[in-house]
N, CA, C and O atoms as a MOPAC input file, in Angstrom:
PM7 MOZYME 1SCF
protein

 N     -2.74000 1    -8.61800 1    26.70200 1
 C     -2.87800 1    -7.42100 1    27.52600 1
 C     -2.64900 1    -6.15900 1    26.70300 1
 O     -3.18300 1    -5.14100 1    27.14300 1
 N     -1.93200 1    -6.05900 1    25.56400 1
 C     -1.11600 1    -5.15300 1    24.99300 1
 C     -2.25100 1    -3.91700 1    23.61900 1
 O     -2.24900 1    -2.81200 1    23.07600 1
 N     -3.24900 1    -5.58600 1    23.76700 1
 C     -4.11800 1    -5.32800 1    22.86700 1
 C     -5.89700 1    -4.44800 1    23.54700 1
 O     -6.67500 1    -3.61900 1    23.07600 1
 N     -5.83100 1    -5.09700 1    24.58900 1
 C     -6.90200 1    -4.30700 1    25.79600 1
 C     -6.46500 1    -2.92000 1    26.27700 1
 O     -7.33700 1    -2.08700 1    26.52600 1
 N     -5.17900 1    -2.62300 1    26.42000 1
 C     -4.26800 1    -1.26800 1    26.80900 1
 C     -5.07900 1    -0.52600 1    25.40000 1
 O     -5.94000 1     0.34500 1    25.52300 1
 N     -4.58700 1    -1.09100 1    24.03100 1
 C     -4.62100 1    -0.27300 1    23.04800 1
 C     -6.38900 1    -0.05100 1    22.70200 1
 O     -6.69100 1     0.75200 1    21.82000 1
 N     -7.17500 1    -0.59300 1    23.23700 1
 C     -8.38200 1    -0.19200 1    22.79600 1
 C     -9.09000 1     0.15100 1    23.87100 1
 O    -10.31900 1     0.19500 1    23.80000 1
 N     -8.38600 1     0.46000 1    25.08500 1
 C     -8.72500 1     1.55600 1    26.31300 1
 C     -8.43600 1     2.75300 1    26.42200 1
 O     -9.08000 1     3.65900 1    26.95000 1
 N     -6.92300 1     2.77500 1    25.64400 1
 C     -6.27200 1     4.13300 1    24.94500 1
 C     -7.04100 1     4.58400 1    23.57200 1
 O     -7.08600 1     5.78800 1    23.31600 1
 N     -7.54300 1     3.80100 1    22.83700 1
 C     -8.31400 1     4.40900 1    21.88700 1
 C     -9.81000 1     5.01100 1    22.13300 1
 O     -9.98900 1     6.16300 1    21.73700 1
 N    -10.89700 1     4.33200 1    22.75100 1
 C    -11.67600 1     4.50600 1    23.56200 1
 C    -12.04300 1     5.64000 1    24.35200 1
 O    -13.16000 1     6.15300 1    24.42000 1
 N    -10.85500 1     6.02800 1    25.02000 1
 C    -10.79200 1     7.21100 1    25.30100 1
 C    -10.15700 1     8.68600 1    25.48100 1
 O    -10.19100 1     9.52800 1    26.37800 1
 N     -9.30800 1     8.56400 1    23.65800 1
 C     -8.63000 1     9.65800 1    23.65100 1
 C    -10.05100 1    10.34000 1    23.60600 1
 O    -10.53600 1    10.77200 1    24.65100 1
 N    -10.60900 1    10.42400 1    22.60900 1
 C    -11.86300 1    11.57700 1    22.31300 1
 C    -12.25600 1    12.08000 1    23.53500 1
 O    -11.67400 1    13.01400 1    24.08700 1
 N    -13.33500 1    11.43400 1    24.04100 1
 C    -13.70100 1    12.07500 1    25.50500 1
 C    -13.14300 1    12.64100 1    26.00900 1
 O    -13.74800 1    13.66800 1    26.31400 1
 N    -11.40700 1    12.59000 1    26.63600 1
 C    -10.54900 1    13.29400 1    26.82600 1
 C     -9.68300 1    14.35900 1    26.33900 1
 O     -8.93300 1    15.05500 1    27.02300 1
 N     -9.86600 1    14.40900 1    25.09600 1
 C     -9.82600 1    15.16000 1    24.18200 1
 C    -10.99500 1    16.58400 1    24.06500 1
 O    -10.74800 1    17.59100 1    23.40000 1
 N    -11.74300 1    16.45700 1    24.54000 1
 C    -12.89900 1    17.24500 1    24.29600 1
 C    -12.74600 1    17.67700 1    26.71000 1
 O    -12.92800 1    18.80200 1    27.17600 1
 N    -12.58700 1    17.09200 1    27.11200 1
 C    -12.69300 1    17.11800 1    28.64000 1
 C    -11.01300 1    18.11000 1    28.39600 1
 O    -11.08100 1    19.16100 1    29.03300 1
 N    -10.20300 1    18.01600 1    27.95100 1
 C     -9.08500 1    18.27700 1    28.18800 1
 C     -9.41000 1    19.91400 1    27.59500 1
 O     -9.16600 1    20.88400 1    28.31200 1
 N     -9.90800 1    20.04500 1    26.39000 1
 C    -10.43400 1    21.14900 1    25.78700 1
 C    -11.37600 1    22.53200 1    26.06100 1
 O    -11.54800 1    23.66200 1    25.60300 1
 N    -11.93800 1    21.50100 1    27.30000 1
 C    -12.37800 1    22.39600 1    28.51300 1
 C    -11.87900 1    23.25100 1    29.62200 1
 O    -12.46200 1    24.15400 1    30.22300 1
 N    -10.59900 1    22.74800 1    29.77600 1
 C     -9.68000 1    22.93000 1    30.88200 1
 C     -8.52700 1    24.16100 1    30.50400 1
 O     -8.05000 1    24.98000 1    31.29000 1
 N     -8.27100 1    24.02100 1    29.16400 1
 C     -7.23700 1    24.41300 1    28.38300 1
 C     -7.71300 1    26.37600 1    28.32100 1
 O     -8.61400 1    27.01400 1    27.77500 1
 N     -7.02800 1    26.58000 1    28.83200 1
 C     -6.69000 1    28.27000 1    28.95300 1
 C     -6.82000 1    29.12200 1    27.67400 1
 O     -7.71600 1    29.94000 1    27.46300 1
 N     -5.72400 1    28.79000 1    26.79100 1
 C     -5.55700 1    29.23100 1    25.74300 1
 C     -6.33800 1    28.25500 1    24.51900 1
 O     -5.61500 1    27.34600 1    24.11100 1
 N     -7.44100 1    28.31600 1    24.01400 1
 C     -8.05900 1    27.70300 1    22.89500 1
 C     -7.65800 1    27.90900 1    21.37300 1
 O     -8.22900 1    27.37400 1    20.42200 1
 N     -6.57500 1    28.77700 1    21.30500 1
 C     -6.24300 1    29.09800 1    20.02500 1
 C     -5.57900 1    28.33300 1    19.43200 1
 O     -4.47800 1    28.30700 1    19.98300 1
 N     -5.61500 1    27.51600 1    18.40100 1
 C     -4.48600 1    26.47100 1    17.83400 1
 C     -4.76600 1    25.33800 1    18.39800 1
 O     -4.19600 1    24.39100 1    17.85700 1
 N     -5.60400 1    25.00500 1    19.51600 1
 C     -5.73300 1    23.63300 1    20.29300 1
 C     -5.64500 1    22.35300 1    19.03200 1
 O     -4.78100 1    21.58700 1    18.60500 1
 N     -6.88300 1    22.61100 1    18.79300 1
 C     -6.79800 1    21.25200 1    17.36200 1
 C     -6.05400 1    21.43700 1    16.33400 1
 O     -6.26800 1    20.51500 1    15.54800 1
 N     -5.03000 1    22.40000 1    15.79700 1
 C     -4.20000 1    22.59100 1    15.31600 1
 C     -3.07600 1    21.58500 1    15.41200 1
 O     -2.60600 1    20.67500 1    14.72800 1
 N     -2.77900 1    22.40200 1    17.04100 1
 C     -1.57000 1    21.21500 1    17.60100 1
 C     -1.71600 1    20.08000 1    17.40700 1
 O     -1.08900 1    19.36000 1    16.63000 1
 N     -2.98800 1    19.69100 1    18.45200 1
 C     -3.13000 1    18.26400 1    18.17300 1
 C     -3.20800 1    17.27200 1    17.34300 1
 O     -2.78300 1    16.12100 1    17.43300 1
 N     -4.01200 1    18.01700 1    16.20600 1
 C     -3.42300 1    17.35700 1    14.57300 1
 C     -2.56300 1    16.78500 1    14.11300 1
 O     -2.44900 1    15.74100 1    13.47000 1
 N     -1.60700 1    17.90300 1    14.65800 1
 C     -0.33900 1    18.02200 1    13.81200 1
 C      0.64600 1    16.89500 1    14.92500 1
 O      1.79000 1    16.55100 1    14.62900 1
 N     -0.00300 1    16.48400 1    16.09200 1
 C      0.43200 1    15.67000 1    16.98200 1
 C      0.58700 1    14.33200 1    16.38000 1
 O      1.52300 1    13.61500 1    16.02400 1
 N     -0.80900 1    14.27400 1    16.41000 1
 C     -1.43300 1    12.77300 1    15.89800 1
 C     -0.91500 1    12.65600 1    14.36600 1
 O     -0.64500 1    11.54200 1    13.91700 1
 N     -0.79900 1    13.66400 1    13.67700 1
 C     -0.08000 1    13.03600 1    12.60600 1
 C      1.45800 1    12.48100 1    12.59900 1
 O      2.02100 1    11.46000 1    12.20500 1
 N      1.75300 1    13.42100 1    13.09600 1
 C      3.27600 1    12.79700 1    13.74300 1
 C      3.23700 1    11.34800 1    14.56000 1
 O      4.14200 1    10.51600 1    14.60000 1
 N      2.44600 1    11.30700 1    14.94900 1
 C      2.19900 1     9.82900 1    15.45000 1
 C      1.63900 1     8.68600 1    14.58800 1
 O      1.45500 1     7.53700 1    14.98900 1
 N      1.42400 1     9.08900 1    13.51000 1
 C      0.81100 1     7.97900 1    12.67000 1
 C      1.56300 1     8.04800 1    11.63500 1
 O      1.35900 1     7.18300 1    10.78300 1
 N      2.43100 1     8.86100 1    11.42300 1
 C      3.21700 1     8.91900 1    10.40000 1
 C      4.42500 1     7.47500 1    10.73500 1
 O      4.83000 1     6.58200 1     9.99100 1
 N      4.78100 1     7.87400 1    12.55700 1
 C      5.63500 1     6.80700 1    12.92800 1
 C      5.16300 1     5.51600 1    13.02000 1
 O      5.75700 1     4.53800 1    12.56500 1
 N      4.12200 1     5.49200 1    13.59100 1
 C      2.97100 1     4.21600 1    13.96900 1
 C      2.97100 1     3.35600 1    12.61900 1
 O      3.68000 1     2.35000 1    12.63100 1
 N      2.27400 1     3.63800 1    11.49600 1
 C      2.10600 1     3.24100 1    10.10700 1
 C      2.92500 1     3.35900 1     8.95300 1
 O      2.64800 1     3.66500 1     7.79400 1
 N      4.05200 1     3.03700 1     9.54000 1
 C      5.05600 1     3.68300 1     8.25900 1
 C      5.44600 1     2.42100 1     7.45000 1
 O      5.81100 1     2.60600 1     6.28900 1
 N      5.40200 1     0.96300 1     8.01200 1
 C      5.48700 1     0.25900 1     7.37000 1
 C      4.29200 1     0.13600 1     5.78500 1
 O      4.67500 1    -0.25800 1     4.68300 1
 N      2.96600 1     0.55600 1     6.09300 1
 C      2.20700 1     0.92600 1     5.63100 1
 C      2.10100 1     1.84500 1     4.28500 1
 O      1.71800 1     1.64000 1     3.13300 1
 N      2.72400 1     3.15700 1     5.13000 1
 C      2.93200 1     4.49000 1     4.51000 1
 C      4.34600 1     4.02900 1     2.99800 1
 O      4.48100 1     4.17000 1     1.78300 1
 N      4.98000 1     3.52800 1     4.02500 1
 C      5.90300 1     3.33500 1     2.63400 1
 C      6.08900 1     2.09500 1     1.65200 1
 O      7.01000 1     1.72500 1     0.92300 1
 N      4.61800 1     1.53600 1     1.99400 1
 C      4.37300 1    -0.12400 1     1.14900 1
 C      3.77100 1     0.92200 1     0.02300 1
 O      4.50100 1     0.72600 1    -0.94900 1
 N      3.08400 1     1.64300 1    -0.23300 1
 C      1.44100 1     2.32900 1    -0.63600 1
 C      1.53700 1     3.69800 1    -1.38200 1
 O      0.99500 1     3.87600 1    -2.47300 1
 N      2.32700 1     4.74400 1    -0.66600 1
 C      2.46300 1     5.67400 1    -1.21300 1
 C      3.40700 1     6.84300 1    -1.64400 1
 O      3.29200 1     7.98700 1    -2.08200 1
 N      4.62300 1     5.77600 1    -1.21900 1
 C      5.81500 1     6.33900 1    -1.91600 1
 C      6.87300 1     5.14400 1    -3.03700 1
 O      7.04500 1     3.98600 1    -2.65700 1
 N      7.34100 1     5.52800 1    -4.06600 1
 C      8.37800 1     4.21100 1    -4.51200 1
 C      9.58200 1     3.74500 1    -3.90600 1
 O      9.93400 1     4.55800 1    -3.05200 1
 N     10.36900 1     2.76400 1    -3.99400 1
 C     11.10100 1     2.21200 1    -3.39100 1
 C     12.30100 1     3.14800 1    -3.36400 1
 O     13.16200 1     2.92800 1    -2.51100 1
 N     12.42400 1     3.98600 1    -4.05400 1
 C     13.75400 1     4.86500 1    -3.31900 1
 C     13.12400 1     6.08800 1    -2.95200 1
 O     13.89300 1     7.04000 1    -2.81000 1
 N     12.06300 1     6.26800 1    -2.78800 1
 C     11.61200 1     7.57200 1    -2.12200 1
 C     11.79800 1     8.12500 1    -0.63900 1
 O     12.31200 1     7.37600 1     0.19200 1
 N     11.53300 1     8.97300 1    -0.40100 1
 C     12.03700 1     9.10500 1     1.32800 1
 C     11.05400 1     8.55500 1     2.31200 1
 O      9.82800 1     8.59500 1     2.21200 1
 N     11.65100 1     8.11900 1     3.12000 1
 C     10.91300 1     7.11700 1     4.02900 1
 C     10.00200 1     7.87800 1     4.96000 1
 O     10.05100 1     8.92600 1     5.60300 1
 N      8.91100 1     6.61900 1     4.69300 1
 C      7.88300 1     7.60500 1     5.89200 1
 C      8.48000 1     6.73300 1     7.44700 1
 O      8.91700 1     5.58300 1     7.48700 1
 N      8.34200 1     7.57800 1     8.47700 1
 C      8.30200 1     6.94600 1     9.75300 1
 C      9.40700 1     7.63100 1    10.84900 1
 O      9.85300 1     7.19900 1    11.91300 1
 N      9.68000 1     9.07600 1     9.99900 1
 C     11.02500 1     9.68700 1    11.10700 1
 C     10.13400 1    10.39800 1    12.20300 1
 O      9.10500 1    11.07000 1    12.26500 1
 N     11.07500 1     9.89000 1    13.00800 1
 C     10.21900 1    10.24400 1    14.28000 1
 C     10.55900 1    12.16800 1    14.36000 1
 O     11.61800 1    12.72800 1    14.07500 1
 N      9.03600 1    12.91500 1    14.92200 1
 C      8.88700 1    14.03500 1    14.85400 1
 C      8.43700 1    14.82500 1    13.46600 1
 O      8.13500 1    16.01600 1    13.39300 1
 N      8.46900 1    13.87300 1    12.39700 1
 C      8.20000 1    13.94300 1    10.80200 1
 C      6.43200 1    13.98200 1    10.27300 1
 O      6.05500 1    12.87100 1     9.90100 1
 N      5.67700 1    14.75600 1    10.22200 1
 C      4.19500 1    14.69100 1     9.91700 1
 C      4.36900 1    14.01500 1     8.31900 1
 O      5.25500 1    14.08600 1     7.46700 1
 N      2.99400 1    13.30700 1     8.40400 1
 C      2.70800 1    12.39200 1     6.90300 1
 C      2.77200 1    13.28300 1     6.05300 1
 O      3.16900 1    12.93100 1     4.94300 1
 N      2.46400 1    14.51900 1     6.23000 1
 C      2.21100 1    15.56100 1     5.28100 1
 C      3.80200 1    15.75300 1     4.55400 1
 O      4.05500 1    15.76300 1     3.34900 1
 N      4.51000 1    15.86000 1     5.40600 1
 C      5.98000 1    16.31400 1     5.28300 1
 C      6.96900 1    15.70600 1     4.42400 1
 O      7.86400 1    16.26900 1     3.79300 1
 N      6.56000 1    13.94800 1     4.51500 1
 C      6.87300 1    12.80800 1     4.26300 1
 C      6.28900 1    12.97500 1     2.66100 1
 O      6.85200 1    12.37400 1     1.74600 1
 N      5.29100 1    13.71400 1     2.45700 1
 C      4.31700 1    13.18000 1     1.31800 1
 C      5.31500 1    14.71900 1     0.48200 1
 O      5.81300 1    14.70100 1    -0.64300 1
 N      5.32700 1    15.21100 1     0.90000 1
 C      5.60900 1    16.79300 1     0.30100 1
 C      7.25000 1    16.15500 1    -0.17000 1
 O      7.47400 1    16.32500 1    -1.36800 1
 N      7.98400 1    15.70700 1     0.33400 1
 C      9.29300 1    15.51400 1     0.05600 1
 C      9.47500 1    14.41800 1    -0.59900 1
 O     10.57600 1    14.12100 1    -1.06100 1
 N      8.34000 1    13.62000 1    -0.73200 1
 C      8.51400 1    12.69200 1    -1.61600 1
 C      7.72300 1    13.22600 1    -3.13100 1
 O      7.86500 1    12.56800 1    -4.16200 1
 N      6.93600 1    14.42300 1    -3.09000 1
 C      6.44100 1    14.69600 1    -4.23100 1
 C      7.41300 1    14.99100 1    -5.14600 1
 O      7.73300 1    14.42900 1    -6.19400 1
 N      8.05300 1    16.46500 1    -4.29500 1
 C      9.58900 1    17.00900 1    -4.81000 1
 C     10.48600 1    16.27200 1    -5.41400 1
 O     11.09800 1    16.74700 1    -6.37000 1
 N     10.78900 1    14.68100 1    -4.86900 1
 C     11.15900 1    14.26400 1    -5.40300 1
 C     10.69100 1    12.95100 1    -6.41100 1
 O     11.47700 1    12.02900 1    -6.63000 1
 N      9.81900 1    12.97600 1    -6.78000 1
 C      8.64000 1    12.60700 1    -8.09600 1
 C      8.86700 1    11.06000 1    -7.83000 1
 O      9.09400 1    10.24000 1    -8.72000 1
 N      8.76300 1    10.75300 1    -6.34200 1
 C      8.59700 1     9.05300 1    -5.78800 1
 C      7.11100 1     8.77800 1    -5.18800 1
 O      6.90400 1     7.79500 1    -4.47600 1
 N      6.32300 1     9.49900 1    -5.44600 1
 C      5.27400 1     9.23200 1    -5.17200 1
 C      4.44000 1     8.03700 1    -5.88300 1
 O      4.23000 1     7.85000 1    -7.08100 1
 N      4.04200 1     7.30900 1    -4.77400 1
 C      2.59800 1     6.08500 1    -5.74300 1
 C      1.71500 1     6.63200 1    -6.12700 1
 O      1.50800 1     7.77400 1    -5.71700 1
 N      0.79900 1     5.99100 1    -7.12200 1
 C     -0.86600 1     6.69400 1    -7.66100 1
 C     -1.17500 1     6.96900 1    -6.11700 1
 O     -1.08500 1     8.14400 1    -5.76000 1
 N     -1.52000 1     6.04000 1    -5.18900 1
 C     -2.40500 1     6.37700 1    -4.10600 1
 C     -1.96700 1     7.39600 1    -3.12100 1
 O     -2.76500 1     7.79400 1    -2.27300 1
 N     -0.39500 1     7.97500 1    -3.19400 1
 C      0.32100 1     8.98700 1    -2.83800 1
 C      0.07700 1    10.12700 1    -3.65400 1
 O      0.10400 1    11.28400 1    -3.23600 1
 N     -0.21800 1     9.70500 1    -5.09300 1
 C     -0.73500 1    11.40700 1    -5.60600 1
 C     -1.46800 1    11.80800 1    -5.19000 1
 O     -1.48100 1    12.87800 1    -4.58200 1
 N     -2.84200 1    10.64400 1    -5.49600 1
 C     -4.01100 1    11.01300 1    -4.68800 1
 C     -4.63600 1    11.57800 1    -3.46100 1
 O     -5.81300 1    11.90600 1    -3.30400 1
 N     -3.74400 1    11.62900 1    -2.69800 1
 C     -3.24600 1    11.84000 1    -1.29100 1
 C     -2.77800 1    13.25600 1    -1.21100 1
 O     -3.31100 1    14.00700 1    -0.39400 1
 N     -1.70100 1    13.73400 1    -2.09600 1
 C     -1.76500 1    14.72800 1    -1.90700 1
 C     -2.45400 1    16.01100 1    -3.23600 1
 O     -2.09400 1    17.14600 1    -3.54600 1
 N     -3.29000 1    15.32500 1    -3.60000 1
 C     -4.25200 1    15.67500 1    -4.39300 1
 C     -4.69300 1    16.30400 1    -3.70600 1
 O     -4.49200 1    17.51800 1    -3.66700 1
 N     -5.63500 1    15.50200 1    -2.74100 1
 C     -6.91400 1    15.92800 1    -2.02200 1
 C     -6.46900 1    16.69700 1    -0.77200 1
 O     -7.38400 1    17.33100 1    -0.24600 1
 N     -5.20300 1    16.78900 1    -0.14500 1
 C     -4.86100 1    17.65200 1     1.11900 1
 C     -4.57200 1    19.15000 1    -0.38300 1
 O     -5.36600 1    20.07800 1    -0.53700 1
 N     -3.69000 1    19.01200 1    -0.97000 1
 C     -3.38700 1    20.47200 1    -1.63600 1
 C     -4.86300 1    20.90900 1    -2.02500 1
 O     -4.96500 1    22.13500 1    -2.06200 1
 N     -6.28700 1    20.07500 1    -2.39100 1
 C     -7.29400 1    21.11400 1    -2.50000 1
 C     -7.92700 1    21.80600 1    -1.06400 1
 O     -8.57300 1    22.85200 1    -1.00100 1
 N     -7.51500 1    20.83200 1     0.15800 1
 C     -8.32200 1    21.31600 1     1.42300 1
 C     -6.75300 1    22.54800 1     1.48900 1
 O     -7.13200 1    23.71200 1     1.61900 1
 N     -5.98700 1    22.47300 1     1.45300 1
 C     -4.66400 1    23.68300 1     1.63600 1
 C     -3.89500 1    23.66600 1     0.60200 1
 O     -3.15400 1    22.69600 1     0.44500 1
 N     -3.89900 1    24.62700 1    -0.23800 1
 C     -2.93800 1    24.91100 1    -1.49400 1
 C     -1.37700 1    24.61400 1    -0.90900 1
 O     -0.73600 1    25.20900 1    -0.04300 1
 N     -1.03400 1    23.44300 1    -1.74500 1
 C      0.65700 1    23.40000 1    -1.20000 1
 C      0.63000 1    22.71000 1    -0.16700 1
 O      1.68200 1    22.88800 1     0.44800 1
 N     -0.15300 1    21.88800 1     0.43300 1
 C     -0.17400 1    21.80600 1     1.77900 1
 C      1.22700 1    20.94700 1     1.99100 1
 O      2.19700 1    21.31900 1     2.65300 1
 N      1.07600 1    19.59700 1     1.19800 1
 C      2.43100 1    18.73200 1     1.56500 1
 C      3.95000 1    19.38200 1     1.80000 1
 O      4.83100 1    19.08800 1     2.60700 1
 N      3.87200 1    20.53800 1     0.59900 1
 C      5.14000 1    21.17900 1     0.15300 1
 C      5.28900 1    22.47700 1     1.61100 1
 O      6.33100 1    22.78700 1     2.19000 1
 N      3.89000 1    23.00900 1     1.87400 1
 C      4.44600 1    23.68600 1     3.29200 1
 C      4.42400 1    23.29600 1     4.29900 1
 O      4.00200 1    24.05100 1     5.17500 1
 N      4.85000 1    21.98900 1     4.65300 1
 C      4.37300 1    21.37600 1     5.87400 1
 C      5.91600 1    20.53300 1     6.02000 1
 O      6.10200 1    19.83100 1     7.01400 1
 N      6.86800 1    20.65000 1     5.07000 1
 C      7.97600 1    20.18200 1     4.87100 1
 C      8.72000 1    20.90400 1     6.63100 1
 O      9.22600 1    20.29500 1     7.57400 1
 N      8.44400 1    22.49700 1     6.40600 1
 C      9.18600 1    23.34000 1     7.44700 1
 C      8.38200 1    23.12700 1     8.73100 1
 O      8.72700 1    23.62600 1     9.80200 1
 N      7.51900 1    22.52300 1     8.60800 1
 C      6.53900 1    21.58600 1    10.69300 1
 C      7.69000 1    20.77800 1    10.78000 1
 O      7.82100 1    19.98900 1    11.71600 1

């Protein structure tokens, strides 16, 4: 059952997402927030993941709840525990936002 829930909830965040976007008063920041939602949610969701892959074994843990991946990735740069596939990672977010991991510490 747990597994039909989760691909009825996946299914139809989008649609609702875009229906909800309609409704919404203030449009400024909408997908901003929500971003920054869903990353916080996958940061917790996948952290077993997050911290097999792209941080080293004493680096700071991904998976605190309210904590964006970004945040996780930025504080583990600082502190030079990052994996190759964690540089890479924040390779490619610091070219879409200069600094991005390192300013996303204070989200």
């Amino acid at each position: 059952m747990g597994a039909i829930l989760f691909i009825v909830a996946y299914i139809l965040f989008l649609p609702l997402t875009v229906i909800n976007y309609w409704y919404v008063e203030n449009k400024e920041g909408y997908f901003k927030s929500s971003a920054i939602s869903l990353d916080k949610f996958a940061n917790r969701e996948f952290r077993t993941l997050w911290n097999k892959i792209l941080r080293t074994e004493n680096g700071h843990k991904f998976g605190v709840i309210e904590e964006t991946i970004s945040s996780a990735l930025g504080k583990n740069e600082q502190l030079g525990t990052l994996t190759k596939t964690g540089k890479r990672l924040v390779w490619l977010l610091n070219k879409l936002d200069k600094n991005h991991c390192v300013k996303s510490i204070k989200i």
